[in-house]
N, C-alpha and C positions, 0 to 999 in steps of 0.2 A: 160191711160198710164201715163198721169200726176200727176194724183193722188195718181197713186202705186209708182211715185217716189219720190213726197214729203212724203208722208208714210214710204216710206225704210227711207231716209235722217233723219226722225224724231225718227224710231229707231235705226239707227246708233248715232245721236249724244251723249245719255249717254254713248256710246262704246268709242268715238273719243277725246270725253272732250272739252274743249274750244279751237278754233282756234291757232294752236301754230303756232309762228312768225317764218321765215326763214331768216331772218336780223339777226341774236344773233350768236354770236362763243362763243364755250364753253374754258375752262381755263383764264390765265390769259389774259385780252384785254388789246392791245397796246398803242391805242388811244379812247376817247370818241367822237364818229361822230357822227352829227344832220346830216339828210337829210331831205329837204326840197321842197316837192310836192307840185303839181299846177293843179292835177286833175286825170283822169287817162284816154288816148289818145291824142296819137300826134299831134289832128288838134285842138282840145279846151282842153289840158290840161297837163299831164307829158310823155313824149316819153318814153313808155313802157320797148324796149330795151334797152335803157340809164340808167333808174332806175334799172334796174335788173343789168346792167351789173354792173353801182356802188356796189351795193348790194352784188352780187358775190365777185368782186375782192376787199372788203373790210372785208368780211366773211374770203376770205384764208390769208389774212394778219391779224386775229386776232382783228379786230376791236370792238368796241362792238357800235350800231348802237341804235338809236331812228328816229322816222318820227316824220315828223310834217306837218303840213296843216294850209291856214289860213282858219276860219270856215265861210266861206263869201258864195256869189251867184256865181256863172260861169259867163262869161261876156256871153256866150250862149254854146249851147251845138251842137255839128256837129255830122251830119249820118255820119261815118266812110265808110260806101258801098259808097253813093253816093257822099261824102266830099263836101254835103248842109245843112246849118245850117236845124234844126228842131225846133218843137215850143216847148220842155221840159227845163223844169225849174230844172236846180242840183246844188248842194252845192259843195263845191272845199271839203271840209274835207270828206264829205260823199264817195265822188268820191276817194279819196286819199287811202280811208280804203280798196277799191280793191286791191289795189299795195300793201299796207303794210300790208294786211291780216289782217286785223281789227284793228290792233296795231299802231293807229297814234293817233297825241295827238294835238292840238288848238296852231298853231300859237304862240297865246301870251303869252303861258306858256315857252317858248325857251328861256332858259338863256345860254349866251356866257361862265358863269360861271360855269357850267354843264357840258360842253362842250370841248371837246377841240380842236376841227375842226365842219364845216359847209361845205356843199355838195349840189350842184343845181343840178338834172338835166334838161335840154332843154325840148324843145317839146311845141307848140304853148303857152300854159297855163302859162311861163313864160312870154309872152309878152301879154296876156290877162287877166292874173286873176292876175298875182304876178304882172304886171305894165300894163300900157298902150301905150305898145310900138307897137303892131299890128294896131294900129289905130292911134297914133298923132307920132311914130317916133322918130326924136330926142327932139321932145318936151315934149316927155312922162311924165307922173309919175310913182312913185315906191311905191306901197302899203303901207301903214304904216307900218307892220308890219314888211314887207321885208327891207325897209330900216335901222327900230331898227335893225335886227339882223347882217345888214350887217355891219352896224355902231360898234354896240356893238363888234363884232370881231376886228375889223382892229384896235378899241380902245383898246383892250385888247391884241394885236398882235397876236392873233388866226388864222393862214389859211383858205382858203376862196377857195373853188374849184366850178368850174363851167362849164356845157359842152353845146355845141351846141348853141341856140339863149342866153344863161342866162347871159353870159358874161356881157348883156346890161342892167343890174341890178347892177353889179360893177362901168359899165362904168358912170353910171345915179348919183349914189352914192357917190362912192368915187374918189374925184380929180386927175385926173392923172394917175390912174389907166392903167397897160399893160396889154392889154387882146388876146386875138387868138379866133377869129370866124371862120378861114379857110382862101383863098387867097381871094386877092382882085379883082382880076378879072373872068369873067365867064367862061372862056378856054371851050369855045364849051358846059357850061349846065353843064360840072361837078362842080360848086359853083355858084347854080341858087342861091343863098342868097347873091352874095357879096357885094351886096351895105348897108348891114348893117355897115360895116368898115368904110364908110363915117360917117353916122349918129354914131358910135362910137366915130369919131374922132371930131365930129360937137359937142359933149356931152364932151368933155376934157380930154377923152380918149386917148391913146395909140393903135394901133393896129402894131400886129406882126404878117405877114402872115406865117400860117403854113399849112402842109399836116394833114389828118386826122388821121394819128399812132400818128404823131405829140403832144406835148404840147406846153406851153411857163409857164413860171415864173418867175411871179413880184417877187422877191426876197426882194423887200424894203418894198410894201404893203403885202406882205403873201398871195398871190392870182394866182391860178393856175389852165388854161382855157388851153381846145381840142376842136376842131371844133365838132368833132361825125356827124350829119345827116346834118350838113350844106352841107357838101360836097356827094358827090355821090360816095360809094365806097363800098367794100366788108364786111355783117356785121361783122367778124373775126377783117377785120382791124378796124371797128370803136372800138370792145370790146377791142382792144389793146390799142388804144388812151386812150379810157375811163378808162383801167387800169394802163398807165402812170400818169395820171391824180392823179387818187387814189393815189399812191405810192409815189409820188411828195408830195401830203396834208400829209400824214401818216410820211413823211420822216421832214415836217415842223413843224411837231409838236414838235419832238424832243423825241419822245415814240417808 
């Protein structure tokens, strides 16, 4: 049975042609958006429905959309059933090309100048692959590479959007920075994350508690965070937040 399906799969694909991307709107695009992955699963890499939701609600506003990955190791790799690391060794770019449908390109090719908005989505692999935040905190680092680009925008005065754990990639980076990871307190297990907002604030950060439809906007750094999976809520309302979000980046661009 295996075999007759890589058999059919292999003559389907001179029928199907090369993998076409679902990130691209057709006509004129309003703004140029980098988005930027960190693997592909929630618990060691890019939070599936986050990246899609971007995706989506940047597709109906006319966007025109690139991925990017940095081409590095996984800090590890987690069984999704059992959410126990396993002993497999993946690459963040390899992993990336799942979500972007093969259509992701290296890290260090990301020029701000290309560009005219930048887009995180959350989901562990922001705080494990893109920095070292799941494990040293507020002591963390931030990737090389993720700091160039985050640098390179805020220098260029480019927008800067960011959902769920990623905010702590701004907070890491740029001084002063106002971000929204969700509320600061745990209200009974609906913001089992909130003590990230200390370690935000312990990093020179700014935090503004919001709800998960919610955004906030640094309007002086060009940077525009929604909590999304921090908080515990209906996925409808997260894909609302995460398209305030978008709308917010796409409305700073000035396109």
């Amino acid at each position: 049975m295996a075999a007759l399906g890589v058999r059919c799969s292999r003559r389907l694909l001179p029928l199907l042609g090369a993998p076409r991307p679902l990130h691209t709107s057709p006509g004129n695009p309003s703004a140029r958006v980098a988005v930027v992955l960190s693997g592909c699963g929630v618990y060691d890499g890019t939070e599936i429905h986050e990246a899609s939701a971007i995706l989506v609600h940047l597709s109906r506003q006319g966007a025109e959309v690139k991925m990017f990955a940095p081409d590095i190791p996984q800090m590890h790799v987690i069984d999704h059933s059992k959410g126990q690391p396993s002993q497999e060794n993946r690459n963040v770019l390899v992993e990336s090309a799942r979500l972007a449908r093969g259509d992701v390109t290296a890290l260090s090719k990301l020029s701000a100048k290309d560009h005219d908005a930048v887009i995180f989505p959350g989901g562990f692999g922001a705080a494990k692959n893109l920095s070292s935040f799941a494990v040293d905190g507020e002591s963390c680092s931030v990737h090389s590479e993720v700091e160039r680009v985050l640098q390179d925008f805020r220098k260029a005065e480019k927008p800067i959007g960011l959902c769920c754990i990623a905010p702590v990639l701004a907070a890491k980076v740029i001084p002063g920075v106002e971000v929204t990871v969700g509320q600061e307190e745990e209200q009974g297990g609906k913001w089992p994350y909130c003590g990230t907002t200390k370690a935000i604030q312990a990093m020179g950060g700014k935090h503004s508690a919001k709800e998960v439809h919610e955004v906030h906007v640094d309007k002086s750094h060009k940077v525009v965070t929604t909590p999304a999976f921090m908080g515990q809520a209906p996925l409808h309302t997260i894909f609302d937040g995460i398209g305030s979000m978008v709308s917010n980046v796409l409305r700073l661009t000035g396109k």
